[in-house]
N, C-alpha and C positions, 0 to 999 in steps of 0.2 A: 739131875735134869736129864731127861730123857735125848736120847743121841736123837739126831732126823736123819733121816735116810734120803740118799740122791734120788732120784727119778731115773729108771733105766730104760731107753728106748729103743727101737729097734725099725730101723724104716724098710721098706720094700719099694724098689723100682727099679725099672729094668734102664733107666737114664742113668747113667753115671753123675752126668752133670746134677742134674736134680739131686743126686744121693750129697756128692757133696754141698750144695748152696743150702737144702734142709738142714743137714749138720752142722752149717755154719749158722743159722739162724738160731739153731736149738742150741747150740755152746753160745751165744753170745744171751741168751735167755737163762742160763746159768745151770742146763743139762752136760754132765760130765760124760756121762757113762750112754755111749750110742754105739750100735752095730747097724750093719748093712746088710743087706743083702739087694742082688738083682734079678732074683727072680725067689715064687716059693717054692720051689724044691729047699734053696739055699735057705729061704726063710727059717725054716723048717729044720733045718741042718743047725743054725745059729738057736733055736727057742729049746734043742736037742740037748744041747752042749751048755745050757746056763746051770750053774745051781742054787743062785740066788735066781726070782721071779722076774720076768721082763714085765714093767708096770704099764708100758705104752707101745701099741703097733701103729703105724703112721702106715697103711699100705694102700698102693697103686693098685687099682683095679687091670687096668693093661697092663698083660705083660706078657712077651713071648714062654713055651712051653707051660710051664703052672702058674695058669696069671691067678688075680687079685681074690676070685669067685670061688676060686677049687681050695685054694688054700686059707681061706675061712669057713669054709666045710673041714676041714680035715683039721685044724685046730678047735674047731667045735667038738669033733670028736675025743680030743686028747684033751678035752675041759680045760678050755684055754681061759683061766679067770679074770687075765687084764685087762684093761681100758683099752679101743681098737677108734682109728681114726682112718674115714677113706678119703684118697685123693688121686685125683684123676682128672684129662682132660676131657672126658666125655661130659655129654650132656646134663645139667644138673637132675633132671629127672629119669635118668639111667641110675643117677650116681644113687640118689635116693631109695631108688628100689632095690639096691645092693645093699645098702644101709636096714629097709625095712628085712629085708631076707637074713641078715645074719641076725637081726634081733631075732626074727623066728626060729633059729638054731641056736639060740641061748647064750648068743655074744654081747658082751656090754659096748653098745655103739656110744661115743660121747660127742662125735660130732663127723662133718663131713668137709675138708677143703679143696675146692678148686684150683686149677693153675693156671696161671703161677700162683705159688705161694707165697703171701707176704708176712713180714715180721708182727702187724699187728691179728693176722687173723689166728696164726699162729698160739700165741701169748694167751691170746681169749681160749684155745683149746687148751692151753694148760694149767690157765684158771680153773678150770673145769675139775681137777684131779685133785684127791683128798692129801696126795703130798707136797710140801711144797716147793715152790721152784726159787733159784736162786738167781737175783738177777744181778748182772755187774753195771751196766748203766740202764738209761729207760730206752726202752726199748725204737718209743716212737723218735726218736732222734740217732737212732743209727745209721749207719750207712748199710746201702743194701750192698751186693756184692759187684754188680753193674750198674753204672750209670750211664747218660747221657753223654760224656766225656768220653769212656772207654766205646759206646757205639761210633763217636766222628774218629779216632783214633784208628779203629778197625775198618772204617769205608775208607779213610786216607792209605791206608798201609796195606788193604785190599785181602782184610783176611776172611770175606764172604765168598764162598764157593758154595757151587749146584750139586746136588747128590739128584739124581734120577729113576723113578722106580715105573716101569713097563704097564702098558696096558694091551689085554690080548683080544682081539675079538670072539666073541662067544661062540660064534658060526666054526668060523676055522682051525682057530688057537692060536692064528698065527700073531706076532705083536705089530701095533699098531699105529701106539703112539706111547709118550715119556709123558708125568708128570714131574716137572722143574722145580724140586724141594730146597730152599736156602737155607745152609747151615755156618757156622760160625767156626773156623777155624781154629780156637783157643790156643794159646800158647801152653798155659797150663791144663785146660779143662779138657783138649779134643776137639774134636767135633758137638756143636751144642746144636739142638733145634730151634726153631723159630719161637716156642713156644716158651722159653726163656729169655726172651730176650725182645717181644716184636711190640711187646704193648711198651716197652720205653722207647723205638723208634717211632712209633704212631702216636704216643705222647709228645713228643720233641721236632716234632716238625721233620723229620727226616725220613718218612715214608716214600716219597717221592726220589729221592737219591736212591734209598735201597730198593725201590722196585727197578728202575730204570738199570743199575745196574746188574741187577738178580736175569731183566729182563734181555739185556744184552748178551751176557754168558751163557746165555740159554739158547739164544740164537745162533750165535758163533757157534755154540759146538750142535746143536741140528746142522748148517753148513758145513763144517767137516764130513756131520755123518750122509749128508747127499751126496757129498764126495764120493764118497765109497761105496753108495749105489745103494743107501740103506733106503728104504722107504717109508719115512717118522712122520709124524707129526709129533708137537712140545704143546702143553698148556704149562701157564706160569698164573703163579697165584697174585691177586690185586686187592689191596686194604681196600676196603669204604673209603678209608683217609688220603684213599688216593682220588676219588673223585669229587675233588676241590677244584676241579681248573677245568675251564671251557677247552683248551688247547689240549687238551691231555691226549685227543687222537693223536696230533703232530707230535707228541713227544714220541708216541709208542711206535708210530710210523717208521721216526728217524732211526730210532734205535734197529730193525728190522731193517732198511733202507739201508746200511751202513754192510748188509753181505747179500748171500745170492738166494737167500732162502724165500721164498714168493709168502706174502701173508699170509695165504688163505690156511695154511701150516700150523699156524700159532694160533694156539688158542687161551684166552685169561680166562682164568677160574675167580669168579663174583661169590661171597658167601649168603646163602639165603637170609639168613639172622636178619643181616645190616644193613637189609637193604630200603627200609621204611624209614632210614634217614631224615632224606631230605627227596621223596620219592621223585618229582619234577626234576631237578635237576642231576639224577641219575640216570632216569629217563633217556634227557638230552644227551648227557655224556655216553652214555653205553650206547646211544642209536648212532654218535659220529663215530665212535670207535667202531660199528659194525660194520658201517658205510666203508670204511676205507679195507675191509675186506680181513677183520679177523674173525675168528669165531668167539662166541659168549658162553659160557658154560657158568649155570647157578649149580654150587658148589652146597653139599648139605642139605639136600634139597628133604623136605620134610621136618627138619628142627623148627624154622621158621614160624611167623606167624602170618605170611598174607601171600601163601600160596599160590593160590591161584589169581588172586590179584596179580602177583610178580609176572606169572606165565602169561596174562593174559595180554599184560603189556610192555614187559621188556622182549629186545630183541634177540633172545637169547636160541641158540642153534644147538646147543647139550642139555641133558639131565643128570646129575652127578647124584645117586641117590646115598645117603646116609649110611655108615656102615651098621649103627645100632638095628637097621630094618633088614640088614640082612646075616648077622648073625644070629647062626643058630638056624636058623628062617626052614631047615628040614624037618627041626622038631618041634616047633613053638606054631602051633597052627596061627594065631593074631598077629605073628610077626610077617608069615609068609602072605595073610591077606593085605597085610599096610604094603610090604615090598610088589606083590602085584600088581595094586592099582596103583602104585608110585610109576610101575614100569608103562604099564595102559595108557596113564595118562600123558606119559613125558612120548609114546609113540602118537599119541589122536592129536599132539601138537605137534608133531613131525620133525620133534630132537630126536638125538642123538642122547641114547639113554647109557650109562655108565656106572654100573655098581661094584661102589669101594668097599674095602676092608675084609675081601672075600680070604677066610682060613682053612676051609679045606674044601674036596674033591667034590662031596655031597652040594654044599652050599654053590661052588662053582656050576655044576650040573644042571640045580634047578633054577639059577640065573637064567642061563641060557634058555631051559624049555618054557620060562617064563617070559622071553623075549626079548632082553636086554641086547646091546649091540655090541660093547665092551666091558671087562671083567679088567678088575686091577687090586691088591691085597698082597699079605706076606703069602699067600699060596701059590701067589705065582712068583713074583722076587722082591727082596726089602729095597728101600729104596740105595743106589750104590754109584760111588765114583764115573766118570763118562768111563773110561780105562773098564773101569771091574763090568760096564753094563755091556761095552761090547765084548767082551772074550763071553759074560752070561748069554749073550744074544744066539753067538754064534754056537757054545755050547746046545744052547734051545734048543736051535733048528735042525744041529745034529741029530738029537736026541727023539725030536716026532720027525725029521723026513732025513731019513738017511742017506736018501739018496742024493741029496743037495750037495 
């Protein structure tokens, strides 16, 4: 009888946590044999050094230095003949045309997942594979790696902490304001993103605790940094599933109320997507929350589907454009004309326009002569500790005015 052979995989992401909770899905699926890597340099470095075949790449489109795109070109080159799986948190129809692009360079695409990644989407991609998989129990009856228990356990024992990443204005360079990023303190994992973790708090009825408190710590340490004569402003980011409550201005109020920081400071970031909810009664909520004097910022702007509906009538004071529309946006002539009337029109409505996910010099330059007000991306800083953002800050300003 013929031997079967394991299934050898190989994942790419520049998340640590990710890399493990993948791994643990794919060992409990009955895959033995897994390598990592966190970026594709490394990738590259591990498919170097096999001398049996890697049968499955599970790779991350983002990723710092050689992301997901360069290094499916460059295995296309070395006739990479396994089975390739992307995943990512970008857009499904980004994700897709990474998907259609490497078929074009003679890669066998067998599927694409989204994150978070779950045990059953998982399992359906390795159905997919001529070898077969070993399972130790069914799958749909496992336990995922986090549940609902371990998120009240971590808001009772306070292990949610703000990383902050700068936003500069485009006029002067100078910075401006923080976006207020909540990350998960792990005892074992590290620091996790939200993106692991927020759709079982917005399942669980716990959206409302973790923003409030995301919301507070963000505040306090803005009041510190007025302290010291820094001149910030913070946007903090707000689930859909947080507007359930007529009260919710007064919740937001108190929390801001509680130091010296004047509202008009604080800005919440609304994601475009989600907002066709329950459109009236978001309406209502974002107009008392504007009322009592914070700023609104639609988040993603461009993913969405009711645009200019949103703008025309929510009370929103930002434009936070997409990163997908400005990547790249020096060489992709269709990308630079979606990113300019994104910018046109978020100014003829007299927001405050903001384009994220800016990676280098070029792409920051033509923001600017395209009009935008604020730039923010790993080109200017990742997002990092209150501690690491001010010794970064003041590094900055050393560095463009010396004479400060």
């Amino acid at each position: 009888m013929k031997k079967k052979k394991n299934i050898r995989v190989l994942l790419l992401d520049d998340d640590k946590f990710m890399l493990e909770f993948v791994s643990h899905l794919l060992r409990e699926l009955g895959v033995d044999e897994i390598f990592v890597a966190e970026d594709g340099k490394a990738g590259l470095f591990v498919l170097s050094t096999q001398i049996e075949a890697v049968d499955l790449l599970i790779c991350d489109i983002e990723m710092p230095g050689m992301d997901g795109i360069e290094f499916l070109r460059h295995i296309a080159d070395q006739r990479y003949s396994g089975k390739i799986v992307l995943f990512s948190g970008v857009d499904a129809d980004l994700l897709k045309a990474v998907e259609r692009l490497a078929v074009v360079r003679g890669l066998t695409v067998i599927g694409t997942l989204l994150k978070p990644v779950t045990m059953g989407a998982l399992a359906e991609i390795l159905e997919k594979l001529d070898l077969p998989v070993y399972r130790s129990a069914n799958f749909f009856k496992l336990r995922q790696v986090f549940d609902a228990e371990d998120i009240k356990r971590a808001l009772l024992t306070d292990q949610f902490t703000v990383f902050f990443q700068p936003k500069i204005s485009a006029v002067s360079r100078r910075v401006t304001s923080v976006e207020c990023l909540a990350r998960w303190q792990h005892g074992k994992y590290g620091y996790i993103s939200p993106d692991n973790f927020i759709s079982i708090i917005e399942h669980n009825d716990l959206i409302n605790d973790f923003t409030r408190n995301i919301l507070k710590k963000s505040v306090q340490q803005l009041d510190l940094w007025l302290q010291q004569g820094l001149d910030l402003k913070i946007s903090v980011n707000v689930s859909m599933e947080n507007l359930d409550r007529f009260n919710l201005q007064e919740i937001y109020e108190e929390a801001v109320q509680n130091s010296n920081v004047p509202i008009n400071r604080v800005i919440l970031e609304i994601t475009e997507g989600k907002l066709g909810k329950d459109f009236a009664q978001s309406l209502d909520i974002l107009t008392r929350i504007r009322l009592k004097g914070f700023g609104l910022s639609i988040d993603d702007f461009g993913t969405g589907y009711a645009s200019m509906e949103t703008l025309k009538y929510m009370p929103f004071t930002e434009l936070k454009i997409d990163r997908i529309f400005a990547h790249n946006a020096t060489q992709d002539p269709a990308t630079r004309v979606i990113l300019e009337s994104c910018i046109k029109l978020g100014k003829a409505f007299g927001l405050n326009v903001v384009v994220e996910g800016i990676e280098t010099e070029a792409d920051c330059e033509l923001v600017a002569q395209l009009g935008c007000d604020e730039i923010q991306g790993y080109f200017i800083a990742q997002p990092m500790l209150a501690e690491e953002f001010t010794r970064w800050l003041s590094d900055y300003e050393k560095s463009r005015w010396p004479s400060n």
